[in-house]
MDTraj code that builds the backbone (N, CA, C; nanometers):
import mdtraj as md
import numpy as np

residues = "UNK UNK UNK UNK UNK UNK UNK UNK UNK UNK UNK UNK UNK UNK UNK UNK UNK UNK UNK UNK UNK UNK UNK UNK UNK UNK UNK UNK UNK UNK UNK UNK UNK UNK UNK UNK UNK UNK UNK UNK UNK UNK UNK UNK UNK UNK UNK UNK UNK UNK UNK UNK UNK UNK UNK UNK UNK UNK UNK UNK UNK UNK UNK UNK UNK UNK UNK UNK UNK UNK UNK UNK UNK UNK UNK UNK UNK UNK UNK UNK UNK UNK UNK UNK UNK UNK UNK UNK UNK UNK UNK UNK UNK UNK UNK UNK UNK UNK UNK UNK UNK UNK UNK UNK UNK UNK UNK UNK UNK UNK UNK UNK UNK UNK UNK UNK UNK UNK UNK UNK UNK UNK UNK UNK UNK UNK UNK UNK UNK UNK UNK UNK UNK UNK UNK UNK UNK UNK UNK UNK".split()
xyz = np.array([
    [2.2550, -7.3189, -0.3434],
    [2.3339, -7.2052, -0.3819],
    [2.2613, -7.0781, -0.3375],
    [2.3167, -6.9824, -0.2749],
    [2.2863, -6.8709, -0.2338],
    [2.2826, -6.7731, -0.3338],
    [2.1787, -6.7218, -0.3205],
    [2.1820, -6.5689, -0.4211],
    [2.2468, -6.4321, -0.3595],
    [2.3019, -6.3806, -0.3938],
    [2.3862, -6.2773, -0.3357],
    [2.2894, -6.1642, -0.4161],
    [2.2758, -6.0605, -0.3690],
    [2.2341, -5.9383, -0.4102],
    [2.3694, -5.7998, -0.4614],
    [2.3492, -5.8017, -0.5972],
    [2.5194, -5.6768, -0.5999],
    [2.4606, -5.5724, -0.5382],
    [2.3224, -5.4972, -0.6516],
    [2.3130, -5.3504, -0.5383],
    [2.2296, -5.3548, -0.4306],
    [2.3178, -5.2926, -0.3297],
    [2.2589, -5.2845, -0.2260],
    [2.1954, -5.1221, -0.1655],
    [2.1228, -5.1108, -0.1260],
    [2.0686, -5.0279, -0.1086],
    [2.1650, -4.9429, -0.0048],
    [2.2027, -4.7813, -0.0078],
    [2.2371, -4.7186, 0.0754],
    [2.1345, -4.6507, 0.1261],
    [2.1509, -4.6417, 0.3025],
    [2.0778, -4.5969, 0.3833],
    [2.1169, -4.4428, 0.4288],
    [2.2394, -4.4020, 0.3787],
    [2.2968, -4.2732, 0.4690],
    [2.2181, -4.1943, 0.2958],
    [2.1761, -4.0630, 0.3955],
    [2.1246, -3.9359, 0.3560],
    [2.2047, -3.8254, 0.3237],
    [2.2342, -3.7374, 0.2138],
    [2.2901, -3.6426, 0.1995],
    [2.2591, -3.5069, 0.2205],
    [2.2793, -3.4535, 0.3006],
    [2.1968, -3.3232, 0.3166],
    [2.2691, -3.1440, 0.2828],
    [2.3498, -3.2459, 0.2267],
    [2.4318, -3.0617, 0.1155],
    [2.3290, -3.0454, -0.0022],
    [2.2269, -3.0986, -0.0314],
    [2.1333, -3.0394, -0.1124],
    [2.0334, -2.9664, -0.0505],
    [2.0082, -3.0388, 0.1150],
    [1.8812, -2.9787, 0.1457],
    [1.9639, -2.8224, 0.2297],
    [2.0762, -2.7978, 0.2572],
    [2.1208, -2.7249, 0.3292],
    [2.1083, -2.5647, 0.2442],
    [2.1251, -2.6361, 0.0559],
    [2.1709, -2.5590, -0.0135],
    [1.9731, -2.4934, -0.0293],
    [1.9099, -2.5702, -0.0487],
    [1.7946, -2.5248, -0.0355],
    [1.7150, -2.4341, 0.0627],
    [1.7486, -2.4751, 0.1558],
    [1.7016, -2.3325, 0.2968],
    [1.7869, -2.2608, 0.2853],
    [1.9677, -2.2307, 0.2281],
    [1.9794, -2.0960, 0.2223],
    [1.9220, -2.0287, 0.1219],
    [1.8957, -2.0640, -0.0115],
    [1.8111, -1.9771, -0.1261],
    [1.6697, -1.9597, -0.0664],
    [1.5782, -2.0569, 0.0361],
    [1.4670, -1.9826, 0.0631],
    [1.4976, -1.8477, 0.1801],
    [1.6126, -1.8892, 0.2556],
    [1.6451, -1.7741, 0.3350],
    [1.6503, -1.6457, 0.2761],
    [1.7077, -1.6548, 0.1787],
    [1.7871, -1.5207, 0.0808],
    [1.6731, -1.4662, 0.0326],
    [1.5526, -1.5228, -0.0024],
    [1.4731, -1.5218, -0.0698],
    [1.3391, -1.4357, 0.0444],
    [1.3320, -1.4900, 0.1363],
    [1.2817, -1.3904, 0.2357],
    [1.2854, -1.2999, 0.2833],
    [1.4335, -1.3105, 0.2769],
    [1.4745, -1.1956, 0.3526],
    [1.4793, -1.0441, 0.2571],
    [1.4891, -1.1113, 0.1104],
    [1.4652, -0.9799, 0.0182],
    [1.3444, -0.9365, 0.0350],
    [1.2519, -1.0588, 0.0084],
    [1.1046, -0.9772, 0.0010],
    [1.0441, -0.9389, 0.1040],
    [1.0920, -0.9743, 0.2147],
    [1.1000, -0.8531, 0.3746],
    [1.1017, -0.7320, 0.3490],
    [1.1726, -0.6923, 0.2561],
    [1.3096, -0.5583, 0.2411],
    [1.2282, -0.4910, 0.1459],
    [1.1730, -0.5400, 0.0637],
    [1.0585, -0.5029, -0.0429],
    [0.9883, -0.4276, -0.0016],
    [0.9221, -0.5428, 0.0540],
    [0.7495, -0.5342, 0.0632],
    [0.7311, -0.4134, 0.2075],
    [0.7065, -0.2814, 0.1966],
    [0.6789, -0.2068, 0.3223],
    [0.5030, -0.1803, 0.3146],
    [0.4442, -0.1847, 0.4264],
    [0.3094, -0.1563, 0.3898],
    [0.2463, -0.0122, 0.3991],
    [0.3061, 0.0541, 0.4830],
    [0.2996, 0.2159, 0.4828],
    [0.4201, 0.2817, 0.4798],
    [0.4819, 0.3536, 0.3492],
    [0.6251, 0.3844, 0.3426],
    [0.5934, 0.5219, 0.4079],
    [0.4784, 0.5753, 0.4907],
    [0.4824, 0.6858, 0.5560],
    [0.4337, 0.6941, 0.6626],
    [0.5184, 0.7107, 0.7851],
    [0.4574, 0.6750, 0.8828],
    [0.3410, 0.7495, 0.9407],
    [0.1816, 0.6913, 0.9524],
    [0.0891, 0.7620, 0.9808],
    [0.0689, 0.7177, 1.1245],
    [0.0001, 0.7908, 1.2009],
    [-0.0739, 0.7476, 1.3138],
    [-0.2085, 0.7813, 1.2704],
    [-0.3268, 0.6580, 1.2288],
    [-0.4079, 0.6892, 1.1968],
    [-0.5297, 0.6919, 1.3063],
    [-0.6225, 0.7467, 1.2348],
    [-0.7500, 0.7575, 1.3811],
    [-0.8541, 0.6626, 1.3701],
    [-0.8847, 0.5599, 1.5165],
    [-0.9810, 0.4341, 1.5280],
    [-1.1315, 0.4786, 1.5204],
    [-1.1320, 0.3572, 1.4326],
    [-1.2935, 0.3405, 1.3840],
    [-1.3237, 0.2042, 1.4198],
    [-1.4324, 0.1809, 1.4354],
    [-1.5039, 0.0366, 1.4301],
    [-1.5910, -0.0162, 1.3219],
    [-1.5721, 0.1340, 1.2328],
    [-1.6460, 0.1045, 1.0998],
    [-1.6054, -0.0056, 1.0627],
    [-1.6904, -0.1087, 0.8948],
    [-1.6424, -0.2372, 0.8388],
    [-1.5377, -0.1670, 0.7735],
    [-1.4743, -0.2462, 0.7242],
    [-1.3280, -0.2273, 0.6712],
    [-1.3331, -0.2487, 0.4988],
    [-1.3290, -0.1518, 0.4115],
    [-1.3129, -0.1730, 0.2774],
    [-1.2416, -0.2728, 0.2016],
    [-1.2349, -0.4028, 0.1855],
    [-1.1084, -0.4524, 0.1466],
    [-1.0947, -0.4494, 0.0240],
    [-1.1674, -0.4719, -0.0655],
    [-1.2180, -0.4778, -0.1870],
    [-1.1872, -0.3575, -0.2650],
    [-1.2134, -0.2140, -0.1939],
    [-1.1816, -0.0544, -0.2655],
    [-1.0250, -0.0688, -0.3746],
    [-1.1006, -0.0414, -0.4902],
    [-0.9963, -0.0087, -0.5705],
    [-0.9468, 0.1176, -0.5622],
    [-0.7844, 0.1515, -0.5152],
    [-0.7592, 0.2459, -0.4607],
    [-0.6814, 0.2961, -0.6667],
    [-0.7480, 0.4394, -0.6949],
    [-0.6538, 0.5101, -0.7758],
    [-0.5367, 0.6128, -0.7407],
    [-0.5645, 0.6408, -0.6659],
    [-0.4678, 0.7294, -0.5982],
    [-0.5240, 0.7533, -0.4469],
    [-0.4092, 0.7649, -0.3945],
    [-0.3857, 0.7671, -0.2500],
    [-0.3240, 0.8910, -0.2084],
    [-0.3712, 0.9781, -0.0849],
    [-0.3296, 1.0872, -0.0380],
    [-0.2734, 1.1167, 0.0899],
    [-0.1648, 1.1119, 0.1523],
    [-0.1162, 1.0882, 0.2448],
    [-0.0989, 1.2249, 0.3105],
    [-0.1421, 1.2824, 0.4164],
    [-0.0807, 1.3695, 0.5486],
    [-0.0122, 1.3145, 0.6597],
    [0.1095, 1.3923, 0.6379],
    [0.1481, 1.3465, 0.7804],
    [0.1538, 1.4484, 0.8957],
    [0.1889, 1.4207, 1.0186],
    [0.1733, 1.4881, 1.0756],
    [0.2288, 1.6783, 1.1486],
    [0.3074, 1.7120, 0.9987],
    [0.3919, 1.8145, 0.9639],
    [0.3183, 1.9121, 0.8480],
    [0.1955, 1.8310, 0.8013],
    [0.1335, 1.9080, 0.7280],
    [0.1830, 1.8357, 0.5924],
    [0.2291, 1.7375, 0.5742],
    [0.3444, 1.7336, 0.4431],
    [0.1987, 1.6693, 0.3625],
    [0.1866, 1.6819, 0.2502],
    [0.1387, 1.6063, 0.1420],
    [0.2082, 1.5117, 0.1062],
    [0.1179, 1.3961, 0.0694],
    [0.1797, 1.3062, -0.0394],
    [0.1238, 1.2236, -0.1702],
    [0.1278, 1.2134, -0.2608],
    [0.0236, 1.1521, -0.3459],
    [0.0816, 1.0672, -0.3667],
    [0.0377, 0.9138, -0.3483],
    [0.1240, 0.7957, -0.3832],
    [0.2648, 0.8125, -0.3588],
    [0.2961, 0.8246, -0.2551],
    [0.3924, 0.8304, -0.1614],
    [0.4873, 0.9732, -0.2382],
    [0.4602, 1.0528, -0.3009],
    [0.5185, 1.1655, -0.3776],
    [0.5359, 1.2716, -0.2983],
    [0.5870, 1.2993, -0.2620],
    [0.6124, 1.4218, -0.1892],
    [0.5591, 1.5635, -0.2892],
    [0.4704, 1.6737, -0.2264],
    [0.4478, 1.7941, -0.3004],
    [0.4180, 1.9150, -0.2124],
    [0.4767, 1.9987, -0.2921],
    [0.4552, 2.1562, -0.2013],
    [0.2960, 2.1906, -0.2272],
    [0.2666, 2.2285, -0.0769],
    [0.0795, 2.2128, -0.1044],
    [0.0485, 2.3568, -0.0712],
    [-0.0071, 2.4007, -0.1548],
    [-0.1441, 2.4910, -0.1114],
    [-0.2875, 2.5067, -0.1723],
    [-0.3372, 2.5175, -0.1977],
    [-0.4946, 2.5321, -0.2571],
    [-0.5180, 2.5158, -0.4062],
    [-0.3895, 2.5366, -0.4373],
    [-0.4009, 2.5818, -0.6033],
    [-0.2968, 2.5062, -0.6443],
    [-0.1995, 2.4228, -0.5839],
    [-0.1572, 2.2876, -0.6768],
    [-0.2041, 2.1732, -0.6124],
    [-0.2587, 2.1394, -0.4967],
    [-0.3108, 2.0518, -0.4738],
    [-0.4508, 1.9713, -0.5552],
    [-0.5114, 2.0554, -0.6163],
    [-0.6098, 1.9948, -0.7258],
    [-0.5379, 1.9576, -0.8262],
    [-0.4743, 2.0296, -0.9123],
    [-0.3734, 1.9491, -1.0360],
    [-0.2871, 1.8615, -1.0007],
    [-0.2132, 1.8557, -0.8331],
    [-0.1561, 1.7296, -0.8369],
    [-0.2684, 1.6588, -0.8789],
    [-0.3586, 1.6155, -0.7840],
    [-0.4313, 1.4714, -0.7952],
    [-0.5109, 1.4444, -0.9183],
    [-0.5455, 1.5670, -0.9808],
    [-0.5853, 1.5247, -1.0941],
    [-0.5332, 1.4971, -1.2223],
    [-0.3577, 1.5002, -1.1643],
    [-0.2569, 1.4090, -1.2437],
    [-0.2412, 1.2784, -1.2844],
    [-0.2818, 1.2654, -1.1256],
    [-0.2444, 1.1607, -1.1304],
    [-0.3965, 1.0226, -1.1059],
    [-0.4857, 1.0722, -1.1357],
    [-0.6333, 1.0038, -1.1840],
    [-0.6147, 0.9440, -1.2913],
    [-0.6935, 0.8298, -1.3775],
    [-0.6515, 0.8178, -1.4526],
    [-0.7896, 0.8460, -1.5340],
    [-0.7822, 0.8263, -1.6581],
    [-0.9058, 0.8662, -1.7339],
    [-1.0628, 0.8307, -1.7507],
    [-1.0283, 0.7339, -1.6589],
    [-1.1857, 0.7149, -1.6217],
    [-1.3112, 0.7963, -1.5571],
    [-1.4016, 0.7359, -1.5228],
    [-1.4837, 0.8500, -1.4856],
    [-1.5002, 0.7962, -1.3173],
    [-1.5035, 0.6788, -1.2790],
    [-1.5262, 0.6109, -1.1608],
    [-1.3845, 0.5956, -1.1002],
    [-1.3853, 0.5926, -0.9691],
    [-1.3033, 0.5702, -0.8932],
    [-1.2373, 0.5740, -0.7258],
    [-1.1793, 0.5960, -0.6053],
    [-1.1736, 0.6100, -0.5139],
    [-1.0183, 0.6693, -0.4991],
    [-1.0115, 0.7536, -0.4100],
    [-0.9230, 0.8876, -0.3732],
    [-0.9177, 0.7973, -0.2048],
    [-0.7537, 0.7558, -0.1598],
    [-0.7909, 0.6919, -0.0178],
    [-0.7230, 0.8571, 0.0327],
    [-0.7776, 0.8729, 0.1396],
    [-0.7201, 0.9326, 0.2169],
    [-0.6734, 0.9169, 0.3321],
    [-0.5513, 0.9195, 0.3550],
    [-0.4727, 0.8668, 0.4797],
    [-0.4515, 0.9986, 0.5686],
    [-0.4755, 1.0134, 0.6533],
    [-0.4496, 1.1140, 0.7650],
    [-0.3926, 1.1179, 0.9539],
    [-0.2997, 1.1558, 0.9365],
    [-0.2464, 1.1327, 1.0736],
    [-0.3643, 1.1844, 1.1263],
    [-0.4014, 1.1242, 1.2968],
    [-0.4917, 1.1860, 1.4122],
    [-0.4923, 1.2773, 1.4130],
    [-0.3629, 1.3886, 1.4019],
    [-0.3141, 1.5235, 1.4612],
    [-0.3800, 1.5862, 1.4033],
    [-0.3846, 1.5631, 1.2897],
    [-0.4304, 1.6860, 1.1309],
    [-0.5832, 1.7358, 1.1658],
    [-0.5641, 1.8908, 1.1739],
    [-0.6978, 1.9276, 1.1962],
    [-0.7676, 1.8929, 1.0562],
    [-0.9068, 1.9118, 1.0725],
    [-0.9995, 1.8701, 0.9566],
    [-0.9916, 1.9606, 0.8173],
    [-0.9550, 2.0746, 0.8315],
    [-0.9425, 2.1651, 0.7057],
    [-0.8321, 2.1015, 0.6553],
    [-0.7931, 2.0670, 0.7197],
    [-0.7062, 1.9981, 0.5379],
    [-0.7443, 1.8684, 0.4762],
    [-0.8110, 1.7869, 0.5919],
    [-0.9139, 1.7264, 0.5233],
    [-0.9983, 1.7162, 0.4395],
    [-1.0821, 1.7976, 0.4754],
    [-1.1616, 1.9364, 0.3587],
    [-1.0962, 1.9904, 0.2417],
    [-0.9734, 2.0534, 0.2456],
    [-0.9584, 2.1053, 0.1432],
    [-0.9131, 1.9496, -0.0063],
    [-0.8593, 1.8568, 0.0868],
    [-0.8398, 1.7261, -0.0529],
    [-0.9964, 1.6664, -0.1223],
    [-1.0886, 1.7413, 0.0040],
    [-1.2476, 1.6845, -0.0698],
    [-1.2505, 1.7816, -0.1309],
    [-1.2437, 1.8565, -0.1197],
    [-1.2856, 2.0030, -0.1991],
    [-1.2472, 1.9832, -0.3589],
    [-1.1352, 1.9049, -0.2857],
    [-1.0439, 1.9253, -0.4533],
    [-1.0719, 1.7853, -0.5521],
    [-1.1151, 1.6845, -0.5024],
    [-1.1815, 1.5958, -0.5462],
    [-1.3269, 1.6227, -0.6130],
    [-1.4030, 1.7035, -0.5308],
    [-1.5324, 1.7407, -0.5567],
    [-1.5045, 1.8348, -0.7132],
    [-1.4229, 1.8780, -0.6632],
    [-1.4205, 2.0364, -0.8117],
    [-1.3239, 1.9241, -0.9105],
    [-1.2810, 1.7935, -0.9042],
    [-1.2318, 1.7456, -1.0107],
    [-1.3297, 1.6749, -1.0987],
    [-1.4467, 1.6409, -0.9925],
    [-1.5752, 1.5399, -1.0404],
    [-1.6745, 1.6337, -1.1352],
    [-1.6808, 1.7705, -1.0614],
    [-1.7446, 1.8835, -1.1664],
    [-1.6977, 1.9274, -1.3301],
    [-1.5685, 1.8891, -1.3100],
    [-1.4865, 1.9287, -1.4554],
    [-1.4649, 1.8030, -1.5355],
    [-1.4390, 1.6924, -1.4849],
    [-1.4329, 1.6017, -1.5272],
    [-1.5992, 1.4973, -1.5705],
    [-1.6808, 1.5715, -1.5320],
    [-1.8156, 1.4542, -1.5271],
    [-1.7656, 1.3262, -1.4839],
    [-1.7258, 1.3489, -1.3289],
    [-1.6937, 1.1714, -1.3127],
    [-1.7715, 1.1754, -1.1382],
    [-1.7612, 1.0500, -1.0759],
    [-1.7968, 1.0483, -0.9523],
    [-1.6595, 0.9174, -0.8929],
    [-1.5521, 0.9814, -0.8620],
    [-1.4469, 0.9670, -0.7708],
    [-1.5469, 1.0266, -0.6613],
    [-1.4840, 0.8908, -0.5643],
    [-1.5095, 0.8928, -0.4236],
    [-1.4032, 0.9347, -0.3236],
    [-1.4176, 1.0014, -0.2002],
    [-1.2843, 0.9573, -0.1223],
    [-1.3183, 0.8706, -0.0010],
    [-1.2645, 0.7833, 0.0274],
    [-1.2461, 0.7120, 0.1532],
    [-1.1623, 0.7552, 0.2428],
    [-1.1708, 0.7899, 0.3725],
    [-1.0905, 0.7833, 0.4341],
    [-1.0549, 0.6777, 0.6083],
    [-0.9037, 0.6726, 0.5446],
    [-0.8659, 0.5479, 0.6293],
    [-0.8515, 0.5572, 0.7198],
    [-0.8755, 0.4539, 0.8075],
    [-0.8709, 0.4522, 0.9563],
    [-0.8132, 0.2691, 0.9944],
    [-0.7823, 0.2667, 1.1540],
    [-0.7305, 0.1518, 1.2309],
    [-0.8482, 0.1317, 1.2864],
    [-0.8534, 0.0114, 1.2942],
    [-0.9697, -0.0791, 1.3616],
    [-0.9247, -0.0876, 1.5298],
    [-1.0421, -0.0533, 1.6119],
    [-1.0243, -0.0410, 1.7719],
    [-0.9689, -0.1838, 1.7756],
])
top = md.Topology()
chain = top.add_chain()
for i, resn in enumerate(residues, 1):
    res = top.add_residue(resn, chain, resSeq=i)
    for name in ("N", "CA", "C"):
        top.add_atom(name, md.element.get_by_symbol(name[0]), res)
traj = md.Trajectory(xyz[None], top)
């Protein structure tokens, strides 16, 4: 007497699950594409071969572009000598340690360079703190 087997194994594959799966990772990329920008201001920055900070805990960030525009953490502000220190020392937070990045287009002559140290320096005097600034550059 023969043994017959009832279930038999099916060999065909369904792939409306896996189809449904690469479009949610699609969707899913394509948002955090859309997100994620790494400089929401476009700089042309100036090459160094210096090592590269990776580690710098950035508290605030200072952006020039090449119009003269300020920016503090991507904030847009009307700059001259005398709100440019109270912006940034708005936006510090209460500690005493910390790093100021400074981002600067190539173009930007150095006095305005100067004047965001300036204003860092006279925040470290009032504040008893030692904020640093870094400033950023592209690797040759």
């Amino acid at each position: 007497m023969a043994i017959k087997i009832r279930n038999k194994k099916s060999l065909e594959f369904s792939t409306a699950s896996m189809s449904d799966l690469v479009f949610l990772l699609l969707v899913f990329f394509i948002l955090v594409s859309t997100i994620v920008s790494p400089m929401a201001i476009p700089l042309t920055l100036p090459n160094s071969s210096s090592q590269q900070l990776i580690d710098a805990k950035k508290d605030v960030t200072v952006y020039i572009d090449e119009n003269l525009n300020y920016f503090i953490n991507d904030e847009k502000i009307q700059v001259d000598k005398d709100n440019l220190l109270p912006a940034i020392n708005s936006k510090l937070t209460n500690g005493t340690k910390g790093n100021v990045v400074l981002k600067v287009d190539q173009t930007v002559a150095v006095q305005h360079i100067v004047n965001v140290i300036d204003a860092v320096n006279k925040i470290n005097v009032k504040r008893q703190s030692t904020y640093k600034v870094i400033l950023a550059t592209k690797p040759e």
